[in-house]
C-alpha positions as CSV (number, residue, x, y, z in Angstrom):
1,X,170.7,-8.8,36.2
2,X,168.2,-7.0,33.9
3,X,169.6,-4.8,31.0
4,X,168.0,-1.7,28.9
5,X,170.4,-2.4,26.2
6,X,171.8,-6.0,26.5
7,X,170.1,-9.3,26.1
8,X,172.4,-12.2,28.2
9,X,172.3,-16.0,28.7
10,X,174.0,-18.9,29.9
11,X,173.3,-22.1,28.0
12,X,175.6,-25.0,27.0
13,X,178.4,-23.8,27.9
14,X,177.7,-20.4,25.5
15,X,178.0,-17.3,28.0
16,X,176.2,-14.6,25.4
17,X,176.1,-10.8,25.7
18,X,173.5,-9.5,22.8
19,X,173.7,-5.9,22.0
20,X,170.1,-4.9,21.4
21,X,169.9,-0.6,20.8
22,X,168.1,-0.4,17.9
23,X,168.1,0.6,14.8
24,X,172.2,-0.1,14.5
25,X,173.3,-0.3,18.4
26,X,175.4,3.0,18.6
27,X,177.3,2.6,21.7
28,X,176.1,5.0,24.6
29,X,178.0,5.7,27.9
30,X,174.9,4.4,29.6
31,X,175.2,1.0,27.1
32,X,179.2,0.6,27.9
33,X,178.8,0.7,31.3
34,X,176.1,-1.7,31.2
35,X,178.7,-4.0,28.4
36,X,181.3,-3.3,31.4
37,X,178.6,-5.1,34.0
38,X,177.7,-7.7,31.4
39,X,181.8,-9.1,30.8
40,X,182.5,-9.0,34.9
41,X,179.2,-11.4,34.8
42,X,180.7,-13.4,32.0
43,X,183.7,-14.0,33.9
44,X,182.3,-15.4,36.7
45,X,179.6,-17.3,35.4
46,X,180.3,-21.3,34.2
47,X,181.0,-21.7,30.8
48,X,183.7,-22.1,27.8
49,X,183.0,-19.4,25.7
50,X,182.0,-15.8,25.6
51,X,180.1,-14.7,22.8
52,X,179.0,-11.1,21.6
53,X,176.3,-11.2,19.0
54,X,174.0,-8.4,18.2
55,X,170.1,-8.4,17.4
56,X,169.0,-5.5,14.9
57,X,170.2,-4.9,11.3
58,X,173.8,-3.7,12.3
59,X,176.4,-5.7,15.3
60,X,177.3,-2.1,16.2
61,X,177.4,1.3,14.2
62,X,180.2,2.7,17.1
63,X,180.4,5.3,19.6
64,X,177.6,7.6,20.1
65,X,178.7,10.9,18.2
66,X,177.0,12.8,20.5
67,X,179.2,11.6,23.3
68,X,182.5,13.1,21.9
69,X,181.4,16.5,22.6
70,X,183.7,18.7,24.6
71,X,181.5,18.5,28.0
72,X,181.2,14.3,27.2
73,X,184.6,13.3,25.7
74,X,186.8,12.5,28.4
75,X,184.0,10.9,30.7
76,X,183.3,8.9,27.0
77,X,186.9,7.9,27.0
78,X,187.4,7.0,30.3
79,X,184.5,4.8,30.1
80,X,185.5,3.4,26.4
81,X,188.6,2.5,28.3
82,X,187.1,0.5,31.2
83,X,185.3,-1.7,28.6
84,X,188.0,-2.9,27.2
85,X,189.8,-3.4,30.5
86,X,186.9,-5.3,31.6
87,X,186.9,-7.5,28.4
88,X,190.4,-8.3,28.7
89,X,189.8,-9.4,32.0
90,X,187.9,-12.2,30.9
91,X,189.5,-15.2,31.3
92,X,187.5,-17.3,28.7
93,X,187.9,-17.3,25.2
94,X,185.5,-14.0,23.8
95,X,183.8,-14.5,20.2
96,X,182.4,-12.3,18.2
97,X,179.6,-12.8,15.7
98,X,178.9,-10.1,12.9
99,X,176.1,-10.5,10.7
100,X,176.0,-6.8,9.7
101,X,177.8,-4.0,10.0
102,X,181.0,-3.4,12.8
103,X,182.0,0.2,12.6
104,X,184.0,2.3,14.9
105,X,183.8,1.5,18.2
106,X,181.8,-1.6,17.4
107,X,184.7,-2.6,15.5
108,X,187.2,-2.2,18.3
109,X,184.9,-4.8,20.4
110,X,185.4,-7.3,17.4
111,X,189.0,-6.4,17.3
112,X,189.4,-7.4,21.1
113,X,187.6,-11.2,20.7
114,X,189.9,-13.8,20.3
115,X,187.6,-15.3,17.9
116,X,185.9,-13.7,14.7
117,X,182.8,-15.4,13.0
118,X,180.7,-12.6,10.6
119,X,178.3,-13.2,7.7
120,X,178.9,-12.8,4.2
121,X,177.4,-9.4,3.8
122,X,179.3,-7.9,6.9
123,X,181.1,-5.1,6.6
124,X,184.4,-3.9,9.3
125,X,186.2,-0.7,9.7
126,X,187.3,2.1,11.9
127,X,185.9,5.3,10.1
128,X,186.9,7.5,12.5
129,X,189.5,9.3,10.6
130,X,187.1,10.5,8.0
131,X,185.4,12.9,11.0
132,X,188.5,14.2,12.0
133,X,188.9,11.5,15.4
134,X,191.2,8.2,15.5
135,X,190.0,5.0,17.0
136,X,192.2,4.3,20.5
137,X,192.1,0.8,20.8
138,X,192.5,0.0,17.1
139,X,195.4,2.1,17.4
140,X,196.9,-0.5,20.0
141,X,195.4,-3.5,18.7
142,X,195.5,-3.7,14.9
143,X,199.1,-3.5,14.7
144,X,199.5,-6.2,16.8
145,X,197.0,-8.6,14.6
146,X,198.2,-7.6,10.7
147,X,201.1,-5.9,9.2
148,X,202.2,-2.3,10.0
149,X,201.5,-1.3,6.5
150,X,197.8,-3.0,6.4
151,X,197.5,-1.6,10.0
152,X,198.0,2.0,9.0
153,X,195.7,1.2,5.7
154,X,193.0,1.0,7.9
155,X,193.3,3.2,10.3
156,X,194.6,6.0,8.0
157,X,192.1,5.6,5.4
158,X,188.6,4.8,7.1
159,X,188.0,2.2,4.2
160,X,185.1,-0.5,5.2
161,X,186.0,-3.7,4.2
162,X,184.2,-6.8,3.4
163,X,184.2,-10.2,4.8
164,X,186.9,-12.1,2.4
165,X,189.2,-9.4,2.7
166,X,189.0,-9.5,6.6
167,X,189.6,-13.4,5.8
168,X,192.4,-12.8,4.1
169,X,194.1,-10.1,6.4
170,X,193.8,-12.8,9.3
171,X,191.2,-10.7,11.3
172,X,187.8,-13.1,10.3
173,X,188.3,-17.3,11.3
174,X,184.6,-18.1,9.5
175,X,182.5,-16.2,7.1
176,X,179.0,-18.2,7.4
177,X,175.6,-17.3,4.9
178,X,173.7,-14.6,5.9
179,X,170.8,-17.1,6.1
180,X,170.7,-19.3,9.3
181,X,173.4,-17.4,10.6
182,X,172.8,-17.7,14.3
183,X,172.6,-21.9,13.4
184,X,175.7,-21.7,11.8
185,X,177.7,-19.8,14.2
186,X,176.4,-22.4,16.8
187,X,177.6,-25.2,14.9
188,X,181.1,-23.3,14.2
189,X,181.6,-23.4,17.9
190,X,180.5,-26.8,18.9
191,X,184.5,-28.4,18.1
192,X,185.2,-25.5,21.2
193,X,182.7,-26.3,23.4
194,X,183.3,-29.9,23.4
195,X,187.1,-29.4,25.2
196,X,187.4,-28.6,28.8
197,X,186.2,-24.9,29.6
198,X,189.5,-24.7,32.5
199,X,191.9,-25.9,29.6
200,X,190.5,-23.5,27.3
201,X,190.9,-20.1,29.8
202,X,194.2,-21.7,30.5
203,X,195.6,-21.9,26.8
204,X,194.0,-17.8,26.3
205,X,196.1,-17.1,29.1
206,X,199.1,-19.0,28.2
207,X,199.0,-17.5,24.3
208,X,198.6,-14.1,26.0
209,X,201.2,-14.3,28.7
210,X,204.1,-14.7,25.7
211,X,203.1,-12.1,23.9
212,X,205.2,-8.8,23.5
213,X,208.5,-11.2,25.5
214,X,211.5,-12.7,23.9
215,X,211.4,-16.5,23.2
216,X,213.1,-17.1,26.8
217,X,210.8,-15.0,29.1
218,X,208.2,-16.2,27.2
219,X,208.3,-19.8,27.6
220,X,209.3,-19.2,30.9
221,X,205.6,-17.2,31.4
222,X,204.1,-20.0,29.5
223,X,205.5,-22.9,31.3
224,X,204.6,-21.7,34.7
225,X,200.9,-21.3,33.9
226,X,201.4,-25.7,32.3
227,X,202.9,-26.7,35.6
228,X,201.4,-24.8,38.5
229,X,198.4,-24.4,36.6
230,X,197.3,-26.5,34.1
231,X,198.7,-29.7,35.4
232,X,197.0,-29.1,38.9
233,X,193.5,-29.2,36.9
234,X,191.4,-32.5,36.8
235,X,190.5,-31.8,33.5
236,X,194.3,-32.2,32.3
237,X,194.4,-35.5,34.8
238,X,191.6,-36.6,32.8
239,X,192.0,-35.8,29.2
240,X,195.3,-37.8,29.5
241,X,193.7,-40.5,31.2
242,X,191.1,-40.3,28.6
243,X,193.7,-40.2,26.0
244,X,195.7,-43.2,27.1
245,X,192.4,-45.9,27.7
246,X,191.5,-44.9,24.7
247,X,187.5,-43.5,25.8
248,X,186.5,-39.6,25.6
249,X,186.8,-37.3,28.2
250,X,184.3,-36.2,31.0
251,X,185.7,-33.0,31.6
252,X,184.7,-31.3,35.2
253,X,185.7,-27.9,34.2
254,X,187.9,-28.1,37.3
C-alpha cells in the first residue's frame, strides 16, 4: 500500500510505520487516516514488533490546528479517536522512537507504545492547555502510567520536558545519542526480537488483560490467555524444550 505521508516496511522482524510530513509532521485528518490504514497493516503483517519512528527534524509537532476549527473539530476527533482504537488493536508490542520533538498529539501516539526509545535532545509534552484545548487521550492515559499529581503537572501546565526527566517519571525505557540514533535504537531492540513474536503478542495481551481488575479477576484473565493460549503455541513447546536440552530456540512464531 503506497502512502502520501507514511513511509512502511517489514524487515527482520521490525514492522515500521515512518511519519514523513515535513517540516515537523503535524498530524492531518488525511495523515490519521492513512496512520489508521498503516496499524490494521501492522497487525496482520509477520513480525515481533511495531515501531513508529519519524523522518524530518521533529517525530510529530501534533494535531493540525487548522483541524480544530468549528466546521473540522468533531470529524478531527472522531478520527483522532479511531487512531488510537486502531493502535490498541495491535496485538504486537508498538515502540516508539523520538529523536526530536513529540508534542500534542504526537505525544499521545508515544504515550500509547508500550515501548519508549527517544534521543538525548528530545523533547515531550501535551501543550494543549496553553491554547485553551486539553489533550483526550493523555487525559486517559497518563494517569494510568505516573502519579496523579505528575499526571495533572503535565497536563495542567503544558510544560515540555526533556529526556531524563521522562526517564525518571517512568515514561522513556532508553535515551540513546542523538548521533547514530536509528543504529542504536536497532540494537536496543535486538534482545526483543530475538524471543518468539507469538509469545511476545501473548505477554502484551496478558499484562493488558489485568489491568484495571482486582488481583482475583485478574489472574484469572491472565491465566486463561497461559493455558488456552500460550501453552497451545509451538513456540512455548519449544522454548521449553529448548530450555531443558540445553540448545537455543528456533522459534516458528506459531
Amino acid at each position: 500500500m503506497s502512502y502520501e505521508f507514511l513511509k512502511t516496511s517489514n524487515a527482520n522482524g521490525l514492522i515500521r510505520i515512518t511519519l514523513n510530513r515535513p517540516p515537523v509532521n503535524v498530524l492531518t485528518i488525511d495523515m490519521m487516516e492513512e496512520l489508521i490504514k498503516a496499524f490494521q497493516w501492522a497487525q496482520e503483517e509477520p513480525g515481533s514488533l511495531v515501531l513508529i519512528d519519524a523522518e524530518n527534524k521533529a517525530f510529530c509537532a501534533g494535531v493540525d490546528v487548522a483541524d480544530h476549527t468549528a466546521d473540522k473539530v468533531e470529524l478531527m476527533i472522531d478520527v483522532f479517536d479511531r487512531l488510537f482504537m486502531a493502535m490498541d488493536a495491535v496485538e504486537k508490542p508498538l515502540v516508539a522512537a523520538v529523536k526530536g520533538v513529540a508534542l500534542g498529539g504526537g505525544y499521545e501516539i508515544v504515550l500509547f507504545c508500550d515501548l519508549v526509545i527517544v534521543s538525548e535532545k528530545a523533547k515531550l509534552g501535551q501543550p494543549e492547555i496553553a491554547v485553551g484545548v486539553f489533550p483526550p487521550v493523555a487525559c486517559y492515559k497518563l494517569p494510568r502510567l505516573v502519579s496523579w499529581p505528575r499526571a495533572m503537572e503535565l497536563l495542567l501546565s503544558g510544560d515540555a520536558f526533556d529526556a531524563v526527566t521522562g526517564e525518571k517519571l517512568g515514561l522513556v525505557n532508553k535515551i540513546l545519542p542523538v548521533e547514530d540514533f536509528d543504529a542504536g535504537v536497532e540494537d536496543y531492540l535486538k534482545k526483543f526480537l530475538n524471543k518468539s513474536p507469538i509469545v511476545l503478542a501473548l505477554t502484551k495481551k496478558a499484562a493488558m488483560a489485568g489491568q484495571g481488575k482486582d488481583l482475583s479477576a485478574g489472574l484469572k484473565a491472565i491465566d486463561d490467555i497461559y493455558l488456552r493460549e500460550l501453552m497451545h503455541t509451538e513456540d512455548a513447546v519449544e522454548g521449553l524444550q529448548a530450555f531443558m536440552e540445553k540448545r537455543p530456540p528456533k522459534w516458528r512464531g506459531k
